[in-house]
mmCIF file of the N, C-alpha and C atoms, coordinates in Angstrom:
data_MODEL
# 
_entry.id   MODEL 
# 
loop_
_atom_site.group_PDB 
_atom_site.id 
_atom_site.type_symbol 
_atom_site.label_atom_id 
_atom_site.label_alt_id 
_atom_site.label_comp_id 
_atom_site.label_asym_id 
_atom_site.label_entity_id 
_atom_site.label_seq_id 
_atom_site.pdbx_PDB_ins_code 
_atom_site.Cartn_x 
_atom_site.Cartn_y 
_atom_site.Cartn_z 
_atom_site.occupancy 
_atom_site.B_iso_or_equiv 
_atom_site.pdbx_formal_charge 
_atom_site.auth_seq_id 
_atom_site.auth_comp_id 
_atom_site.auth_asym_id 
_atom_site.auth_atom_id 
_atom_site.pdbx_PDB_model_num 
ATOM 1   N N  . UNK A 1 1  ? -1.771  3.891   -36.046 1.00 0.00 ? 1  UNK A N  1 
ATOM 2   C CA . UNK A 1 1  ? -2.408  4.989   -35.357 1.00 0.00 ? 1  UNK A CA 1 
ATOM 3   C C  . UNK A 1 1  ? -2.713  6.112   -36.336 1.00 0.00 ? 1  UNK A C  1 
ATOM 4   N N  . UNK A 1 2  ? -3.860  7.081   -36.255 1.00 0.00 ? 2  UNK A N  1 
ATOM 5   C CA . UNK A 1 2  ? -4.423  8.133   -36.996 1.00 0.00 ? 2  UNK A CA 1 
ATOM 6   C C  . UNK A 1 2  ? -4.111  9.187   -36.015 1.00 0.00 ? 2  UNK A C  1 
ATOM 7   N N  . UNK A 1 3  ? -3.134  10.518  -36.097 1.00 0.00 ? 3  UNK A N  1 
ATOM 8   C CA . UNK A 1 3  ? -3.226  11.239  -35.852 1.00 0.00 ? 3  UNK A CA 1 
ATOM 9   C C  . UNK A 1 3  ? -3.896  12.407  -36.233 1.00 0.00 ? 3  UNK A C  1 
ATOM 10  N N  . UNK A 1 4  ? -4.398  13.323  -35.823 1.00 0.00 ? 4  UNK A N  1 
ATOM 11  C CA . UNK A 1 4  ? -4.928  14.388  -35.975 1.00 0.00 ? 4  UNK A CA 1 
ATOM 12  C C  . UNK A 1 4  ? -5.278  15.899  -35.309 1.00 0.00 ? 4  UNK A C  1 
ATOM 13  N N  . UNK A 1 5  ? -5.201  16.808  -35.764 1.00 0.00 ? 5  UNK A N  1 
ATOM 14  C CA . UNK A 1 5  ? -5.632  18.110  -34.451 1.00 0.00 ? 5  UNK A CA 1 
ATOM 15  C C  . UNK A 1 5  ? -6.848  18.810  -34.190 1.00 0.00 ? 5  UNK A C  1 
ATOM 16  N N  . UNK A 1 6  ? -7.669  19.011  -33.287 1.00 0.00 ? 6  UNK A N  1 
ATOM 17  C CA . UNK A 1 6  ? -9.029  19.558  -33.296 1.00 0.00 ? 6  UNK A CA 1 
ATOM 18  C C  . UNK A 1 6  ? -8.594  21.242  -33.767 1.00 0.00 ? 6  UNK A C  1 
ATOM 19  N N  . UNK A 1 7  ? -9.913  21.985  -34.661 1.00 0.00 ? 7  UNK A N  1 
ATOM 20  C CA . UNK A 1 7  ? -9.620  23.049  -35.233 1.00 0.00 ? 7  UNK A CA 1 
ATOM 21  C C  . UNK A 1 7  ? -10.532 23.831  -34.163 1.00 0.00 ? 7  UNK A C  1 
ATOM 22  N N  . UNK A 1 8  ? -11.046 23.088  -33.030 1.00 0.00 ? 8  UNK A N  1 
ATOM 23  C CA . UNK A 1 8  ? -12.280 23.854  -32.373 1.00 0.00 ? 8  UNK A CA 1 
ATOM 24  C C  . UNK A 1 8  ? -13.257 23.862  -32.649 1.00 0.00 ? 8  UNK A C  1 
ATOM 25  N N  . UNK A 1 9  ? -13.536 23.298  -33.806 1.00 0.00 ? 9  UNK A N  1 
ATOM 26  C CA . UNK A 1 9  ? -14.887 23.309  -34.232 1.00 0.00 ? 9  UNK A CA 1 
ATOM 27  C C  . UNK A 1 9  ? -15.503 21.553  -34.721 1.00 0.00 ? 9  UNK A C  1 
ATOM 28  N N  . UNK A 1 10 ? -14.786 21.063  -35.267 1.00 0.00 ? 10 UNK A N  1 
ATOM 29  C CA . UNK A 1 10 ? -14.826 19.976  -36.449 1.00 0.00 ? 10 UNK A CA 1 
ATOM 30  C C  . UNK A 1 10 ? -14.697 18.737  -35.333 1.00 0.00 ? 10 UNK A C  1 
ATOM 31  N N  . UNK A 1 11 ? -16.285 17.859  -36.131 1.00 0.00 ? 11 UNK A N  1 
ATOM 32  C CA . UNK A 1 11 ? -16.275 16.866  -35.092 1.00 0.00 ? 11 UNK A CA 1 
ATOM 33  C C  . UNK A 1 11 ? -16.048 15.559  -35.952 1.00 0.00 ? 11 UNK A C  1 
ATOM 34  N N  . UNK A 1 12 ? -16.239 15.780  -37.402 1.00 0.00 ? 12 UNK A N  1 
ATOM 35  C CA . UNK A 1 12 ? -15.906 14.526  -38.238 1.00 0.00 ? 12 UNK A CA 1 
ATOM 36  C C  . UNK A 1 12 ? -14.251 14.666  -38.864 1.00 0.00 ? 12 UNK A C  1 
ATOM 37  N N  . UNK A 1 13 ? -13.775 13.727  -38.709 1.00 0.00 ? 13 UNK A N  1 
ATOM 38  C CA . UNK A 1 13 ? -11.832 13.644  -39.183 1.00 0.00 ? 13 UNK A CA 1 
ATOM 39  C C  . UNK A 1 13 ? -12.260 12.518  -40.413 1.00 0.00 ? 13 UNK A C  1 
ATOM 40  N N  . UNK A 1 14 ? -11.602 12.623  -41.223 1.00 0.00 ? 14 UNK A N  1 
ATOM 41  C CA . UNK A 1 14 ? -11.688 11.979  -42.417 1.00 0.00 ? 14 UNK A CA 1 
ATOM 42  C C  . UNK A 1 14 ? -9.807  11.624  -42.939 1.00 0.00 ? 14 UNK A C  1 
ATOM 43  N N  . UNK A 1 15 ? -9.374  10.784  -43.512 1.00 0.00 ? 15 UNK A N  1 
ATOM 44  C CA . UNK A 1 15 ? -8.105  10.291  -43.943 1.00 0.00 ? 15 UNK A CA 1 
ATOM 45  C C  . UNK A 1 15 ? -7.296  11.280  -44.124 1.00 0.00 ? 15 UNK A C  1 
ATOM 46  N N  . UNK A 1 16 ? -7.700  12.499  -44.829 1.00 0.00 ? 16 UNK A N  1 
ATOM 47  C CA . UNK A 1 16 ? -7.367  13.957  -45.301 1.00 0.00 ? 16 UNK A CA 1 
ATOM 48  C C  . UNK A 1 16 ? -6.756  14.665  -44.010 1.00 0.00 ? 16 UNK A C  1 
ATOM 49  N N  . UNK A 1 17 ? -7.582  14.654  -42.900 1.00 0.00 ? 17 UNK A N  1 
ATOM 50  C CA . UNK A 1 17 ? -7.071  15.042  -41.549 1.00 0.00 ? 17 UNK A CA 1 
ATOM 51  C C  . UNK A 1 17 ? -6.093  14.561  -41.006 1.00 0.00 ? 17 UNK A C  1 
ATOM 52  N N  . UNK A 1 18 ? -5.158  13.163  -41.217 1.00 0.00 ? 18 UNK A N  1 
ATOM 53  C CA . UNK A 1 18 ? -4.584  13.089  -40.774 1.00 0.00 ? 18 UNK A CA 1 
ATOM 54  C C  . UNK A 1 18 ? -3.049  13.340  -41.152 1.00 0.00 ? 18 UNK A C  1 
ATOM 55  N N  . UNK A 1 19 ? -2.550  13.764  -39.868 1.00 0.00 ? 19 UNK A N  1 
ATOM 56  C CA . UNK A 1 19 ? -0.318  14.484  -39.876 1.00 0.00 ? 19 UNK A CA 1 
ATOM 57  C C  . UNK A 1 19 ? -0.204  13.064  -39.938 1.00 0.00 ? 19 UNK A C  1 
ATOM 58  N N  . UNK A 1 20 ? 1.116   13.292  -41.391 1.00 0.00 ? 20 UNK A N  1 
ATOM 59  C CA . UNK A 1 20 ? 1.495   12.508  -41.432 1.00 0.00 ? 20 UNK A CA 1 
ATOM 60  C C  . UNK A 1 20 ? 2.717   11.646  -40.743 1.00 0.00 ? 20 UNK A C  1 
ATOM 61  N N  . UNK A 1 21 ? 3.408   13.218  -40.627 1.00 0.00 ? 21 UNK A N  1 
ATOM 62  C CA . UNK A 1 21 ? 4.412   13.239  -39.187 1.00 0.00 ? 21 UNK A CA 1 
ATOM 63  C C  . UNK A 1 21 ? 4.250   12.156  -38.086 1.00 0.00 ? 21 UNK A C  1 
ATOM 64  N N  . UNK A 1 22 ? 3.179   12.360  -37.737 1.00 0.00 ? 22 UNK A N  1 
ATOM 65  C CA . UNK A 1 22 ? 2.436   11.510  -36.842 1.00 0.00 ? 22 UNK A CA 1 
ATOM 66  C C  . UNK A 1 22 ? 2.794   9.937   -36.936 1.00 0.00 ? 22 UNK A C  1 
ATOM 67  N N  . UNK A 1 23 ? 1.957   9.223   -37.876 1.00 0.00 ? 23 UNK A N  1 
ATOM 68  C CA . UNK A 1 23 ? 1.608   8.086   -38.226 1.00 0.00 ? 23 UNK A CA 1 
ATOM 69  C C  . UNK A 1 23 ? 1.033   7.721   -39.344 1.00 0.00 ? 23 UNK A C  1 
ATOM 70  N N  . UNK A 1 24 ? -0.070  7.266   -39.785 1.00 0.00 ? 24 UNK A N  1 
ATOM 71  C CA . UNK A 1 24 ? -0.498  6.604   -40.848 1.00 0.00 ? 24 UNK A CA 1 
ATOM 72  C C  . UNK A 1 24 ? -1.745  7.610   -40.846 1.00 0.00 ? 24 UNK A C  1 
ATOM 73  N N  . UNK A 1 25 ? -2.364  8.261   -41.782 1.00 0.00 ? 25 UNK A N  1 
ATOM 74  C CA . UNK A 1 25 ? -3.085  8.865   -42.355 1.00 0.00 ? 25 UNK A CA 1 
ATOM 75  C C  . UNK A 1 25 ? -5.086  7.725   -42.564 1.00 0.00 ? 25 UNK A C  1 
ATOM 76  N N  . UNK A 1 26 ? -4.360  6.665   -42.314 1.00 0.00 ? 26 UNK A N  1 
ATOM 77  C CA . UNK A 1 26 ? -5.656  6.386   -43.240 1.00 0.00 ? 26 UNK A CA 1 
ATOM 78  C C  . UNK A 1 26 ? -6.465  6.031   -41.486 1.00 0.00 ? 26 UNK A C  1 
ATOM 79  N N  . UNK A 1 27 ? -7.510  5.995   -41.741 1.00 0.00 ? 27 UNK A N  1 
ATOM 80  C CA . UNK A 1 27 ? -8.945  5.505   -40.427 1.00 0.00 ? 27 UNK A CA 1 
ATOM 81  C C  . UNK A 1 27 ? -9.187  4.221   -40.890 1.00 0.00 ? 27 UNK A C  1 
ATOM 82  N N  . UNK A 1 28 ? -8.770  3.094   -40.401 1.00 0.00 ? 28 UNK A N  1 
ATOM 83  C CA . UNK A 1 28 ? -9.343  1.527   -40.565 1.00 0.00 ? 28 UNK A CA 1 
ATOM 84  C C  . UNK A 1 28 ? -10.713 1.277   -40.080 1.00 0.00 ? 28 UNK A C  1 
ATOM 85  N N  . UNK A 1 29 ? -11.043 0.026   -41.003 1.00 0.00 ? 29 UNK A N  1 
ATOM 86  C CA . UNK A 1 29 ? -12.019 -0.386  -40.848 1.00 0.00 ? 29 UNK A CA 1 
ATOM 87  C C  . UNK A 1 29 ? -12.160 -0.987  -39.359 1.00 0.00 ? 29 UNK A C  1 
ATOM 88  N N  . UNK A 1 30 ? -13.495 -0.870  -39.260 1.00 0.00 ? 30 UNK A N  1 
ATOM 89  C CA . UNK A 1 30 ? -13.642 -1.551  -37.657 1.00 0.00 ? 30 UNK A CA 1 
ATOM 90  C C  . UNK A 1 30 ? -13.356 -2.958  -37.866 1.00 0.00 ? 30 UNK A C  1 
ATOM 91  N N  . UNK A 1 31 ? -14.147 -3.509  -38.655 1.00 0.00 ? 31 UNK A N  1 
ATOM 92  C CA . UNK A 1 31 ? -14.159 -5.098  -39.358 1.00 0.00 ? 31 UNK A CA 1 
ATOM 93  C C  . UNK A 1 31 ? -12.602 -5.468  -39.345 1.00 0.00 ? 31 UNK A C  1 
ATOM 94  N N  . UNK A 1 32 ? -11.800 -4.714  -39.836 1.00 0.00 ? 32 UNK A N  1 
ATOM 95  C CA . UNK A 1 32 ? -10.431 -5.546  -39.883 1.00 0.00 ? 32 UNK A CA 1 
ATOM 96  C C  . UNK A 1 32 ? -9.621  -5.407  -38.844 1.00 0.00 ? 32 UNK A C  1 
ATOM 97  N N  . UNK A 1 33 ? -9.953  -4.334  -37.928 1.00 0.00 ? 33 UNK A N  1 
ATOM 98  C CA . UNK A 1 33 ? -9.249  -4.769  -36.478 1.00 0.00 ? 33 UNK A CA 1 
ATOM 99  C C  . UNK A 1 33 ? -10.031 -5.381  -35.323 1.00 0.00 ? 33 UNK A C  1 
ATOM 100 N N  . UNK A 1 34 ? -9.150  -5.466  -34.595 1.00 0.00 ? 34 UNK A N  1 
ATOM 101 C CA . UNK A 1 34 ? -9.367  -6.179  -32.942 1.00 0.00 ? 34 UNK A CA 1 
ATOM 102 C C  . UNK A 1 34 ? -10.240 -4.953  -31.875 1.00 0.00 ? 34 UNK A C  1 
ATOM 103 N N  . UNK A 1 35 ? -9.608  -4.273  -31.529 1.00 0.00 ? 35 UNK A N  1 
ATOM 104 C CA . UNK A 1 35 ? -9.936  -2.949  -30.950 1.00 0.00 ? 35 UNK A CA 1 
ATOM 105 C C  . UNK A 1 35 ? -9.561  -1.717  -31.366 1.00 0.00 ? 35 UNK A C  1 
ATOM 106 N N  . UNK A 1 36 ? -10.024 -0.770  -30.998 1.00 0.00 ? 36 UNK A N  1 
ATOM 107 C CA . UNK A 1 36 ? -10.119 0.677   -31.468 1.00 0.00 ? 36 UNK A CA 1 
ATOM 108 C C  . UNK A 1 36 ? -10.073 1.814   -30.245 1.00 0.00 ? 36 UNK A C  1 
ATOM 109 N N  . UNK A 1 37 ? -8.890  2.205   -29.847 1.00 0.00 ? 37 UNK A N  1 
ATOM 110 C CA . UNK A 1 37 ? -9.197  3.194   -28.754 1.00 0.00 ? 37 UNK A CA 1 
ATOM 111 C C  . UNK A 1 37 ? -8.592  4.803   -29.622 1.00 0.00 ? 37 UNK A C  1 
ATOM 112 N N  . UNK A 1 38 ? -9.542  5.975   -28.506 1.00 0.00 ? 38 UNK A N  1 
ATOM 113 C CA . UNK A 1 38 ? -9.829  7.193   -29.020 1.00 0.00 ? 38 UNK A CA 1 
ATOM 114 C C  . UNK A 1 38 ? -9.137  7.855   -27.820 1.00 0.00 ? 38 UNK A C  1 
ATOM 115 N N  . UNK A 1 39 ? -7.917  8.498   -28.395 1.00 0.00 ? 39 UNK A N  1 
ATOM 116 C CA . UNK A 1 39 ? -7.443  9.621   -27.073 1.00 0.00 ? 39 UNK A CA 1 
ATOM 117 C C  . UNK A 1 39 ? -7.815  11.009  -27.386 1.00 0.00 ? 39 UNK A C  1 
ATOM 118 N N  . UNK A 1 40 ? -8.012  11.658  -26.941 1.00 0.00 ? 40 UNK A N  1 
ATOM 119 C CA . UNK A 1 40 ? -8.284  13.094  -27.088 1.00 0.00 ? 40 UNK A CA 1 
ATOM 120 C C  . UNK A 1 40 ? -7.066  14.254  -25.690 1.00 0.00 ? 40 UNK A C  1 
ATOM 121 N N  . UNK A 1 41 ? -6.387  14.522  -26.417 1.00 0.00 ? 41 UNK A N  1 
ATOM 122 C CA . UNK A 1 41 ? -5.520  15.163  -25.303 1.00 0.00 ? 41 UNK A CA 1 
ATOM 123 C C  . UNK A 1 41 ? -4.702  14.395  -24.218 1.00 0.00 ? 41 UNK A C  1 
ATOM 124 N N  . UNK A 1 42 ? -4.663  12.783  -24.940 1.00 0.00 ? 42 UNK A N  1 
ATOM 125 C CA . UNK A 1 42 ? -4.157  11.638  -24.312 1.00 0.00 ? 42 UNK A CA 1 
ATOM 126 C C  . UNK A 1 42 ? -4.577  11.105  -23.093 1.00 0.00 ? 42 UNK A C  1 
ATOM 127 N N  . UNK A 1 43 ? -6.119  11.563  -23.234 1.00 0.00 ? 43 UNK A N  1 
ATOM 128 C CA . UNK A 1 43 ? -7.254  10.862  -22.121 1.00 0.00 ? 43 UNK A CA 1 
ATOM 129 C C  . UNK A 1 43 ? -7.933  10.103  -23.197 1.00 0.00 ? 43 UNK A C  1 
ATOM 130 N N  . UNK A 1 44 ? -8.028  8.481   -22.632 1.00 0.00 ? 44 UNK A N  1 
ATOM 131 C CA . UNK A 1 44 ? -8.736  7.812   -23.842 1.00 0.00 ? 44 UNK A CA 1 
ATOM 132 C C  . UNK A 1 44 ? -10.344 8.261   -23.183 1.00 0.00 ? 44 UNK A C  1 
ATOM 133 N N  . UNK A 1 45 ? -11.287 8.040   -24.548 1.00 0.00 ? 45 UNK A N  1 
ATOM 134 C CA . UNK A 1 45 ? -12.393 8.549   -24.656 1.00 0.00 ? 45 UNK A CA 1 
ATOM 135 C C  . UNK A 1 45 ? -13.614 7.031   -24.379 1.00 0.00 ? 45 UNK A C  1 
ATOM 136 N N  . UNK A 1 46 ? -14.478 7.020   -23.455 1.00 0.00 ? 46 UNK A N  1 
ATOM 137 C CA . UNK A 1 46 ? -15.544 6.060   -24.006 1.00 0.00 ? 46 UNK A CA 1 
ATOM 138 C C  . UNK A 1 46 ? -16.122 5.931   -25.291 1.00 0.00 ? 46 UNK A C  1 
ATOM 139 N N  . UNK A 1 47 ? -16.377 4.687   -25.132 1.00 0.00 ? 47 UNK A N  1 
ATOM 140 C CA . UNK A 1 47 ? -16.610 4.188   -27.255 1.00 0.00 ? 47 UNK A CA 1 
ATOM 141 C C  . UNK A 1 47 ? -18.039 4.842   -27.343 1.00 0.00 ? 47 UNK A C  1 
ATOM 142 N N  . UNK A 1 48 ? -18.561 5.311   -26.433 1.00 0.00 ? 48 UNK A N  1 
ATOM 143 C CA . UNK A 1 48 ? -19.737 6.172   -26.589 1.00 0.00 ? 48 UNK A CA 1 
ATOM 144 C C  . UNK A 1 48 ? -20.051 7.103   -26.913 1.00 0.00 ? 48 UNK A C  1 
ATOM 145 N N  . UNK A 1 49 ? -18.909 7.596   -27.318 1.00 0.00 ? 49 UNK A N  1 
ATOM 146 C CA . UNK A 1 49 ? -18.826 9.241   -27.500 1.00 0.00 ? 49 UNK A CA 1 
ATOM 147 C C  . UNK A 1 49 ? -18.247 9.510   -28.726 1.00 0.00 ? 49 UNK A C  1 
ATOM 148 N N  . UNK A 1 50 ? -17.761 8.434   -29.363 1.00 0.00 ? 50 UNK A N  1 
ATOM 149 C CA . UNK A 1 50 ? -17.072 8.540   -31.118 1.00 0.00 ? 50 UNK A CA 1 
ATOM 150 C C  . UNK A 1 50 ? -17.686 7.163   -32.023 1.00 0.00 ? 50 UNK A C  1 
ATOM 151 N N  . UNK A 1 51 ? -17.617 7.226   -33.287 1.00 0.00 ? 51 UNK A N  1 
ATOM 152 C CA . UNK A 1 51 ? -17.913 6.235   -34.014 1.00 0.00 ? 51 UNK A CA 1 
ATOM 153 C C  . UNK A 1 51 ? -16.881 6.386   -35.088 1.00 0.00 ? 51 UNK A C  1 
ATOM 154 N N  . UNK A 1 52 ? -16.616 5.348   -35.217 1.00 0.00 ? 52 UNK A N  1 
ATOM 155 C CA . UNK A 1 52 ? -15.151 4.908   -36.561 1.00 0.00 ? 52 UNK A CA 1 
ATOM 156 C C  . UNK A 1 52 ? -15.599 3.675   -37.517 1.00 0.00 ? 52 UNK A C  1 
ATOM 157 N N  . UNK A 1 53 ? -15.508 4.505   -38.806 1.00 0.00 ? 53 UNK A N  1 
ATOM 158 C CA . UNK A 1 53 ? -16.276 3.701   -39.845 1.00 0.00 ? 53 UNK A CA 1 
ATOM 159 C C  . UNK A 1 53 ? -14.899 3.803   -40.949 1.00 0.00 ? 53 UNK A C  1 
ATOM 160 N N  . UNK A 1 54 ? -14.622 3.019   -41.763 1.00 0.00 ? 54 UNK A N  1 
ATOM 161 C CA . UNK A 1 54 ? -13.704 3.062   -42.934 1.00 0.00 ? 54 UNK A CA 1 
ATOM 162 C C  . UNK A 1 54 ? -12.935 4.613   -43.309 1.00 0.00 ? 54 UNK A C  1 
ATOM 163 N N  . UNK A 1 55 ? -11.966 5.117   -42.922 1.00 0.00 ? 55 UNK A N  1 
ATOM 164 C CA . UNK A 1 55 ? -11.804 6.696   -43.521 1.00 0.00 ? 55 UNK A CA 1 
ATOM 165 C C  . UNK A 1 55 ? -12.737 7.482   -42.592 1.00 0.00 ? 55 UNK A C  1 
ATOM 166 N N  . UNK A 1 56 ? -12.836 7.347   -41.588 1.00 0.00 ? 56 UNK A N  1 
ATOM 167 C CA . UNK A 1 56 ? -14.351 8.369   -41.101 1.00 0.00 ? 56 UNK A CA 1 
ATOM 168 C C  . UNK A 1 56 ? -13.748 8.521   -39.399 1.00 0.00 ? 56 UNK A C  1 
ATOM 169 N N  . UNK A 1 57 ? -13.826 9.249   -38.716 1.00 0.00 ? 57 UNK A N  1 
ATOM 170 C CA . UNK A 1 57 ? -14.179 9.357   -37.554 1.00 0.00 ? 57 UNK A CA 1 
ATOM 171 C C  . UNK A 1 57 ? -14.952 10.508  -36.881 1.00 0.00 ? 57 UNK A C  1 
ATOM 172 N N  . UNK A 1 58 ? -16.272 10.338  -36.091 1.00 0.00 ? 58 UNK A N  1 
ATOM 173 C CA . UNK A 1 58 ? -16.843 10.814  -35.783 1.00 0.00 ? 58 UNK A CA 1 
ATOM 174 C C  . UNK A 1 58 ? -16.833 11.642  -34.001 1.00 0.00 ? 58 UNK A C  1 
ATOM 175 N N  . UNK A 1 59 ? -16.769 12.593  -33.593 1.00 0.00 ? 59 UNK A N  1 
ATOM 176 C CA . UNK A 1 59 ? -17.013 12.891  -32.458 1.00 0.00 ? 59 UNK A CA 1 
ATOM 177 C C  . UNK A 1 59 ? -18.858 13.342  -32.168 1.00 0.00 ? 59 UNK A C  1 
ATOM 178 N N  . UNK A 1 60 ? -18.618 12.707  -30.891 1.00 0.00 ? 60 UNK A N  1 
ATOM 179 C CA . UNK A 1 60 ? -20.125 13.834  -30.383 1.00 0.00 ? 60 UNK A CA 1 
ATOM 180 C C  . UNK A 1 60 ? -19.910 15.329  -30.179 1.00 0.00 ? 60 UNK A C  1 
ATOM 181 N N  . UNK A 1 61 ? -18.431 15.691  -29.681 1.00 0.00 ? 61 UNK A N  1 
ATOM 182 C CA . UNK A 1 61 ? -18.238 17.135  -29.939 1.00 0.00 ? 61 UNK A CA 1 
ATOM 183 C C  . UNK A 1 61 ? -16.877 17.390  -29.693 1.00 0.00 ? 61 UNK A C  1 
ATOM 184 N N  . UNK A 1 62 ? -16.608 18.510  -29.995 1.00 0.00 ? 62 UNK A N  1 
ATOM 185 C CA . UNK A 1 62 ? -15.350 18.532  -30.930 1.00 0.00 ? 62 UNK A CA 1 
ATOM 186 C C  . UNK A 1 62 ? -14.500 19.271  -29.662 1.00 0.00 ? 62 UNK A C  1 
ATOM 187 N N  . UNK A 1 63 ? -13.422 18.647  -29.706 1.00 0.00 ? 63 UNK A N  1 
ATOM 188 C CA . UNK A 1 63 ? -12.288 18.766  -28.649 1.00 0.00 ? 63 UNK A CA 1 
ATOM 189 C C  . UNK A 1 63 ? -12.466 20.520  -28.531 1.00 0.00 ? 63 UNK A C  1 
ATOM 190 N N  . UNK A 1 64 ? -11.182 20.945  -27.894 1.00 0.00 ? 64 UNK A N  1 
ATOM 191 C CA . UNK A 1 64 ? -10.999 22.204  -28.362 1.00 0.00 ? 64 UNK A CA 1 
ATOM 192 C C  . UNK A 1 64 ? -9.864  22.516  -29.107 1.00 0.00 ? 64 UNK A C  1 
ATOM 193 N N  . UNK A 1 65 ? -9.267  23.801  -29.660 1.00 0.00 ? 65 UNK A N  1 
ATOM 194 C CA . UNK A 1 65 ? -8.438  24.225  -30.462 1.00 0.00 ? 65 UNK A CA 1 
ATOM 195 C C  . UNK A 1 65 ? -7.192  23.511  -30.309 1.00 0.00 ? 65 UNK A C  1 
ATOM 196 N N  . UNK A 1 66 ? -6.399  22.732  -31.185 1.00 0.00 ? 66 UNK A N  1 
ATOM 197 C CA . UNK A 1 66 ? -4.866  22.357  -30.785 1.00 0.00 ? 66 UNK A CA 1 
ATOM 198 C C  . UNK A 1 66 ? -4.736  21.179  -30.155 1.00 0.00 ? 66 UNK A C  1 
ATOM 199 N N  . UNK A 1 67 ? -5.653  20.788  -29.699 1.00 0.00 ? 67 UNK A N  1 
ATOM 200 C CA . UNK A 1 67 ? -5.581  19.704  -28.919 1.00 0.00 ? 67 UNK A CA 1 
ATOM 201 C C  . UNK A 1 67 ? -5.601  17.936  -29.579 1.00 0.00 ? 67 UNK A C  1 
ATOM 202 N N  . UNK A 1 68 ? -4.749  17.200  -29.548 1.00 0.00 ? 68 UNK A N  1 
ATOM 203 C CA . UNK A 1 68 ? -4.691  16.312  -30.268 1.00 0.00 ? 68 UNK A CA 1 
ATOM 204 C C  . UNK A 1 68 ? -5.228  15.014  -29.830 1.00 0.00 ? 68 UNK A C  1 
ATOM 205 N N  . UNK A 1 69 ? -5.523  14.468  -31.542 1.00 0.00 ? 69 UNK A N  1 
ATOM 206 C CA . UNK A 1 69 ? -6.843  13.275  -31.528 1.00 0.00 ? 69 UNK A CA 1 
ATOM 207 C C  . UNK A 1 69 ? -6.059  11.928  -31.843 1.00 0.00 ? 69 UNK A C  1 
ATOM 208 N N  . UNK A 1 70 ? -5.771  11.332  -31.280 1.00 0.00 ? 70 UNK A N  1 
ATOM 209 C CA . UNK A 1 70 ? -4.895  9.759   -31.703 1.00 0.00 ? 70 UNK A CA 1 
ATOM 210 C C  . UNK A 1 70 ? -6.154  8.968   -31.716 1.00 0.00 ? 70 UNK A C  1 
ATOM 211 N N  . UNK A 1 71 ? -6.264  8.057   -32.640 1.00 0.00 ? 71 UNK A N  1 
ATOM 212 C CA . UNK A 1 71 ? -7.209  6.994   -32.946 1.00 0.00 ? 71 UNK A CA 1 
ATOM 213 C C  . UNK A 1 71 ? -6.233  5.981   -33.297 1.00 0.00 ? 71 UNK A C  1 
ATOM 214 N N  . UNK A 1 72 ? -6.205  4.851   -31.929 1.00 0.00 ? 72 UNK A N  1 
ATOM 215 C CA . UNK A 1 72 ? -5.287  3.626   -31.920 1.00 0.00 ? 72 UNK A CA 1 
ATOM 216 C C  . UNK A 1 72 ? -6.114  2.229   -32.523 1.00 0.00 ? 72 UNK A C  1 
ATOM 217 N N  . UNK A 1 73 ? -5.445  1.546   -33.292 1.00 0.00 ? 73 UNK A N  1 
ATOM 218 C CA . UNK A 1 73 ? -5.668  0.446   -33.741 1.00 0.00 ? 73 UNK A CA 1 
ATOM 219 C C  . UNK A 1 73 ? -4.599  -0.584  -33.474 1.00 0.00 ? 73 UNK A C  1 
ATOM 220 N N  . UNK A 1 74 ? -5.801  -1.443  -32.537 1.00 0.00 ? 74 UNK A N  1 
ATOM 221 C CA . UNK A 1 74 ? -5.118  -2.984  -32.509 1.00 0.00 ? 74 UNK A CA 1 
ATOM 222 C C  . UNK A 1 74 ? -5.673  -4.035  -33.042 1.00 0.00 ? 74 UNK A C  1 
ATOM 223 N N  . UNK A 1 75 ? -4.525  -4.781  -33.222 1.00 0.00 ? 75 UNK A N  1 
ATOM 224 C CA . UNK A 1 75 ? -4.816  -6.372  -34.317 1.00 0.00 ? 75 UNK A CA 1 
ATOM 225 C C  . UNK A 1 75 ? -4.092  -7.306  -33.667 1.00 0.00 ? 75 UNK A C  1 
ATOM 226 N N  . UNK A 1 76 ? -5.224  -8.467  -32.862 1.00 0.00 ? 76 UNK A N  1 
ATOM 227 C CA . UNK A 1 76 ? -4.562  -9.690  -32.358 1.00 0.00 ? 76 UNK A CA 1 
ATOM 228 C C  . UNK A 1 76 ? -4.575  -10.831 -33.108 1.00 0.00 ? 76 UNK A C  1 
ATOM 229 N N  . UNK A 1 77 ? -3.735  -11.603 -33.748 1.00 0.00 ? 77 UNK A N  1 
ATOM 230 C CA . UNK A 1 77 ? -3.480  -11.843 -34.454 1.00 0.00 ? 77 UNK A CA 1 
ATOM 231 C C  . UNK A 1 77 ? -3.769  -13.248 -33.157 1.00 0.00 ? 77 UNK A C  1 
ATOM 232 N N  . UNK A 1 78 ? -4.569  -14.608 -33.747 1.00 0.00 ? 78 UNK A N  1 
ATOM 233 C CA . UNK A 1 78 ? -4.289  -15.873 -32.600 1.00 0.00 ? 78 UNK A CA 1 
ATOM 234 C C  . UNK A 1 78 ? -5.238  -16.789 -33.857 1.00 0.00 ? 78 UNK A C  1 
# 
């Protein structure tokens, strides 16, 4: 998982953004996982509204102040 916090403004999170406290810092590739879900304030988000590329995550617009961004990664392994 990629944790991170919205500054109120900032709609792209990059590896740099992420507490490490949290979890793992880095943004995976789409290619090497299974699925990809986006919580924002621990409401997951439609895949319509973010894009996740290697190190990258994108919003269409940016949470508000404090409010935290989990980007979950799963890997089914069969």
């Amino acid at each position: 998982m990629f944790f991170a916090f919205s500054d109120g403004h900032q709609t792209v999170f990059t590896n740099s953004d992420g507490v490490a406290e949290f979890g793992t810092t880095q943004i995976l590739s789409p290619i090497t996982v299974s699925y990809i879900n986006l919580f924002v304030n621990g409401v997951i988000q439609p895949q319509t509204t973010y894009q996740v590329e290697e190190g990258e995550l994108t919003l269409d617009e940016s949470p508000p102040l404090g409010v935290p961004i989990t980007l979950q990664f799963i890997i089914v392994n069969g």
